[in-house]
C-alpha positions in Angstrom: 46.0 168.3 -26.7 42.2 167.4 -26.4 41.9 167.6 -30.1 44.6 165.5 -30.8 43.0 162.2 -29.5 42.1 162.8 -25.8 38.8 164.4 -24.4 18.8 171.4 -9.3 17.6 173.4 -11.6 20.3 174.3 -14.8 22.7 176.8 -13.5 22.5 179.6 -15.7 23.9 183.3 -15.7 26.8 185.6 -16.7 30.4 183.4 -15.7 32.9 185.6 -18.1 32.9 188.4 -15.7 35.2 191.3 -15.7 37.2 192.6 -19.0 37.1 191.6 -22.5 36.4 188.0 -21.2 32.5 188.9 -21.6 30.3 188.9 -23.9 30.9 187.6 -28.2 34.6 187.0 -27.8 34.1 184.9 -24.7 31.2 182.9 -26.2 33.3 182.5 -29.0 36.8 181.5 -27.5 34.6 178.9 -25.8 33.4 177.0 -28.4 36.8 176.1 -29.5 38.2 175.6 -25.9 37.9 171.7 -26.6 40.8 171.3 -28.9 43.0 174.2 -28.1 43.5 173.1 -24.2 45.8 170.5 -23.3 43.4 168.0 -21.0 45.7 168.4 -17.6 44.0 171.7 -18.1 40.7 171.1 -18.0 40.3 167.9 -16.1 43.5 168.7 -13.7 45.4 164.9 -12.2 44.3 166.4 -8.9 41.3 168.8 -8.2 41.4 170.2 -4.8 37.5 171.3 -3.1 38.0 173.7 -0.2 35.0 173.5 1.5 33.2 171.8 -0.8 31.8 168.5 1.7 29.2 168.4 3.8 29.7 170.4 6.7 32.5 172.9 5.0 34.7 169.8 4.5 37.6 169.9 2.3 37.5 167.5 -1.2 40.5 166.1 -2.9 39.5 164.6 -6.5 42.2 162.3 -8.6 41.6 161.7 -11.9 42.0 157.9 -13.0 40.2 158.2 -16.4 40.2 160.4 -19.9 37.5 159.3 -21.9 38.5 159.6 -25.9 36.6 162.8 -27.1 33.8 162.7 -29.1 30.2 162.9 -29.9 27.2 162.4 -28.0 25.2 159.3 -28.8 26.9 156.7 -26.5 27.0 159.4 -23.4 23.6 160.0 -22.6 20.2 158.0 -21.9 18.3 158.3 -25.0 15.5 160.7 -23.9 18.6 162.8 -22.1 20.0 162.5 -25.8 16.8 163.9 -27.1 16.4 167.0 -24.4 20.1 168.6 -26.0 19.8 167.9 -29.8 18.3 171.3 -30.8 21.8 172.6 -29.1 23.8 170.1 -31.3 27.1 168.2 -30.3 30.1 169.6 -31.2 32.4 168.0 -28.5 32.3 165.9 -25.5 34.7 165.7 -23.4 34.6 163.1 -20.2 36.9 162.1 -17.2 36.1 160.2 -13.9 37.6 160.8 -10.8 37.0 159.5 -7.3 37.8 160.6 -3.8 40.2 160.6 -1.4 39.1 157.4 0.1 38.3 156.1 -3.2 35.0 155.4 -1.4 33.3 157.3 -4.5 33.7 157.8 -8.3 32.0 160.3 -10.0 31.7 161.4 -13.9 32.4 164.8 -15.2 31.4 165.8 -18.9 31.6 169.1 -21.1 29.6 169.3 -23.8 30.5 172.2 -26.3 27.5 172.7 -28.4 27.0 173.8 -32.0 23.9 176.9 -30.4 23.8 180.3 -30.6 23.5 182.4 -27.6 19.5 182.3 -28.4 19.5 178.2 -28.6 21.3 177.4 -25.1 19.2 180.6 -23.7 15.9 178.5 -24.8 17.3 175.5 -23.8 18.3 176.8 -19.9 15.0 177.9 -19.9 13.5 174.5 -20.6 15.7 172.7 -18.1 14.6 175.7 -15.6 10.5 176.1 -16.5 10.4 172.2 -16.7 12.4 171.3 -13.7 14.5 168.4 -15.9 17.3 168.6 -13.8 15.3 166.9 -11.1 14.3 164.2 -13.3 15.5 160.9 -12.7 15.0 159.5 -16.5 17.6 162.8 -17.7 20.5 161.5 -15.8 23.7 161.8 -17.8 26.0 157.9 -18.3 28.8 157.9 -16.3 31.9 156.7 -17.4 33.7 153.4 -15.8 36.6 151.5 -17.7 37.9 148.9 -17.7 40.9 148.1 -15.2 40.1 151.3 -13.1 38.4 151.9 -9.3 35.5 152.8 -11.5 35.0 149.5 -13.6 32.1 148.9 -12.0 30.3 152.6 -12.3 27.8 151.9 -15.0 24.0 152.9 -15.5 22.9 150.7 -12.4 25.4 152.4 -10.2 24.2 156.4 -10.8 23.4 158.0 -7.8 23.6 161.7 -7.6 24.0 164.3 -10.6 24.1 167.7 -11.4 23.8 169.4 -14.9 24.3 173.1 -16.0 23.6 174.6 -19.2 25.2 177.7 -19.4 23.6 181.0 -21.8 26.6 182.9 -21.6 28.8 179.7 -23.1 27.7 176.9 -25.9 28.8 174.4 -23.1 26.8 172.3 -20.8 28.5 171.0 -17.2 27.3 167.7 -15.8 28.1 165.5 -13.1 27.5 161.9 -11.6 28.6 160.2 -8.9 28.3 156.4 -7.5 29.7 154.2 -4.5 32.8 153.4 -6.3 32.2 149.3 -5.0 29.6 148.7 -7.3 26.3 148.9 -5.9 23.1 149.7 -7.7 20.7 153.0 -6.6 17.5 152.2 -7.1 16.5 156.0 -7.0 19.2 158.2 -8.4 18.7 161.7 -6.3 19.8 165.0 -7.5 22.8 166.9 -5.9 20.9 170.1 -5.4 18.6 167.9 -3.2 20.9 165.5 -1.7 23.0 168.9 -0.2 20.1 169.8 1.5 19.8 170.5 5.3 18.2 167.4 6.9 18.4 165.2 4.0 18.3 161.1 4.8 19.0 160.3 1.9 21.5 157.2 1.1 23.3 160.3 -1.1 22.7 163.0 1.2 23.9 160.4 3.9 27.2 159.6 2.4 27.8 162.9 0.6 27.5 161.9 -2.8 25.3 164.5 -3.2 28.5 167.1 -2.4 30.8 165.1 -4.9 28.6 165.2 -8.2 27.9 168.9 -7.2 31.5 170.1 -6.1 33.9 168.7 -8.8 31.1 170.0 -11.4 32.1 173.3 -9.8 35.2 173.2 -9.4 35.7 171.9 -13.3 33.2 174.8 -14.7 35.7 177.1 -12.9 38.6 176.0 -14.1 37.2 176.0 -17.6 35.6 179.6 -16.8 39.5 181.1 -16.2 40.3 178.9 -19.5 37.7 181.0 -21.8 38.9 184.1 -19.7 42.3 183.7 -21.0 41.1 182.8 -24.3 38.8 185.7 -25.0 41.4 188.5 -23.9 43.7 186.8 -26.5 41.5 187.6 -29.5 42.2 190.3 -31.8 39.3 193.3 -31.6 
């Protein structure tokens, strides 16, 4: 169990659609989603993109690290750091994956907040009205141990990321992806850019772009079904 030792613009909206998932009880079955869940749960061994390449392709992620859960201060740039405090860190929970190939690695983070419905609210709006998710000094750390393909994916090595702070959850999703050899970006680009239609990008180019944004997707989903469940287990 996660609690037990293991752990654009912002995309916003209603995600607990459809029964007693919405609304209090879901907000509330989400906060404590973190230590409840066993990890294969939430950051599946294998997560499986249909469609989610460029061009319609198919993605196949496999996980090759669990970061230890935990708080916030080692996991974030220190204006990044800044930007969430007034939501507060309850939880972070981490895992890298890479591709197929193993061309690419890419970091995927939850962070369950300690907000109200009215503090993540104000703070999607910020990230919206402000345009921080397009910010290259607001990219979120990956994660690369030791004695895994992504040793080498350190703060050098980010090159596309996503980030999501949800209004209907005290959870922010984020993403980042790098060339899993190594190799420094000197300009990290957003996914929401690098996805683009006739992007030249280096991330556009080689899809990175498509892997920040697709297993940030396909990991809010699978966390979205989790709160489902959750909430319709509550007592009224």
């Amino acid at each position: 169990m996660l609690g037990l030792g293991l752990i654009g613009g912002a995309a916003t909206g209603s995600w607990l659609t459809g029964g007693s998932g919405d609304g209090p009880h879901g907000f509330a079955a989400a906060a404590s989603v973190w230590h409840s869940v066993p990890v294969d749960r939430l950051f599946p061994p294998v997560v499986r993109g249909p469609g989610a390449g460029p061009g319609g392709a198919d993605r196949t992620w496999t996980r090759i690290a669990v970061a230890p859960d935990g708080g916030c201060a080692d996991a974030f740039d220190p204006l990044l750091h800044e930007v969430l405090a007034p939501v507060g860190c309850g939880r972070l929970l981490r895992a890298t994956y890479t591709d197929a190939t193993q061309s690419y690695v890419t970091t995927v983070g939850l962070l369950f907040t300690t907000a109200d419905p009215a503090a993540m609210s104000a703070l999607a709006t910020r990230f919206r009205t402000e345009h921080l998710t397009g910010r290259a000094d607001l990219v979120p750390r990956a994660y690369g141990p030791k004695g895994t393909p992504a040793a080498g994916f350190g703060d050098a090595q980010r090159a596309s990321w996503t980030v999501s702070v949800r209004t209907d959850a005290p959870v922010v999703v984020y993403a980042v992806s790098g060339w899993a050899d190594g190799r420094t970006v000197d300009a990290p680009q957003p996914a929401a850019d690098a996805v683009r239609s006739g992007a030249t990008t280096p991330q556009a180019q080689s899809g990175l772009g498509y892997e920040a944004k697709g297993l940030a997707g396909r990991i809010e989903r699978l966390l979205r079904g989790t709160v489902g469940t959750s909430a319709t287990k509550r007592p009224s």
